[in-house]
Structures are given as C-alpha cells and as structure tokens.
VOBA-1610 file (N, C-alpha, C; in pm, whole numbers, padded with zeros to 5 digits, always signed):
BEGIN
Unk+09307+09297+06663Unk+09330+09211+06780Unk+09439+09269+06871Unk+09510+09322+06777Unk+09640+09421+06910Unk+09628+09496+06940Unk+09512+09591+06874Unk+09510+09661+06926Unk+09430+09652+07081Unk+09303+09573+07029Unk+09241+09531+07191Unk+09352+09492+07302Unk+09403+09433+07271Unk+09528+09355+07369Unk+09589+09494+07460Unk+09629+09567+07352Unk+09731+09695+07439Unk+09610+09776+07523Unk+09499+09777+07459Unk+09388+09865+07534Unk+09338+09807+07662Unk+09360+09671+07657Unk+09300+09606+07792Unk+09427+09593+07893Unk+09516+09573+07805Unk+09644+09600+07914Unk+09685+09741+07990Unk+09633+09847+07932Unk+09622+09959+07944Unk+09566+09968+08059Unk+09421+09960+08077Unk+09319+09933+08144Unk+09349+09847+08243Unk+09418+09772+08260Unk+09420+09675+08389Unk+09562+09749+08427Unk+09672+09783+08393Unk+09787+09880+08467Unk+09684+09961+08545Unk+09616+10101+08465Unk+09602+10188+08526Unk+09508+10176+08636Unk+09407+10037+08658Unk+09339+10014+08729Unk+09377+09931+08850Unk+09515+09919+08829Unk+09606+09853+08963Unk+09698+09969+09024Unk+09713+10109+08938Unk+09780+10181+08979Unk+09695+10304+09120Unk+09586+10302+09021Unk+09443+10338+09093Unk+09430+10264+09244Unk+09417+10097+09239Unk+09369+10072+09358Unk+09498+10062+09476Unk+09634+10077+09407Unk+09742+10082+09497Unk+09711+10216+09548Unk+09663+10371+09485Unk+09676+10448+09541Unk+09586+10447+09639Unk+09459+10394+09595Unk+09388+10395+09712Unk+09431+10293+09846Unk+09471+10238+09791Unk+09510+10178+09912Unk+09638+10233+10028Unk+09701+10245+09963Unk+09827+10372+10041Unk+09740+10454+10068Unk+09646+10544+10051Unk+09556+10642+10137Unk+09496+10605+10262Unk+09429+10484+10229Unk+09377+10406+10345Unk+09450+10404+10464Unk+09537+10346+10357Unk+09667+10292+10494Unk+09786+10397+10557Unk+09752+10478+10506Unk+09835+10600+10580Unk+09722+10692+10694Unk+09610+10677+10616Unk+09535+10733+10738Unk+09456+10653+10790Unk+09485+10544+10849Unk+09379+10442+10932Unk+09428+10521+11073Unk+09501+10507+11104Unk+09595+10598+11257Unk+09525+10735+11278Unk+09544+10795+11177Unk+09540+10950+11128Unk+09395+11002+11122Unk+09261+10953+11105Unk+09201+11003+11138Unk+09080+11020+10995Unk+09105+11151+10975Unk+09039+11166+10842Unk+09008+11099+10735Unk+09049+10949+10728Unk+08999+10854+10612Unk+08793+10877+10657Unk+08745+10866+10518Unk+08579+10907+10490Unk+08454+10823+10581Unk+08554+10673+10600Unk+08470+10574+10736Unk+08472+10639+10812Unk+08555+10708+10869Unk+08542+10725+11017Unk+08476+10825+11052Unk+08421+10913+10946Unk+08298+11014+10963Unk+08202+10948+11053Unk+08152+10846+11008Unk+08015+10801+11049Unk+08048+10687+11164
//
C-alpha cells in the first residue's frame, strides 16, 4: 500500500513539474513567435 502511495505521488509531482514547464514555454513565447500554433 506504500508503496503505491509514493509511486502515485511520484507521478503526480513529476506530472505538475511537466505541465509547469510547458506552460512557461507557452508563455514565454506567445510574444516571441515560434510556439508550434502559430505555424498554422
């Protein structure tokens, strides 16, 4: 059971660390140009 616990906690850090980065990418290049939307 603890071990699941630390594995899902694991899993939800690194998957908030993930969408912060993506999100600071976004948001540094909405101005800037080269974010992958603005291809099309």
């Amino acid at each position: 059971m603890r071990q699941a616990l630390f594995f899902a906690g694991k899993t939800l850090f690194y998957f908030c660390i993930i969408l912060m980065l993506i999100y600071l990418y976004h948001y540094k290049n909405v101005q800037g140009g080269t974010f992958i939307y603005n291809e099309f």
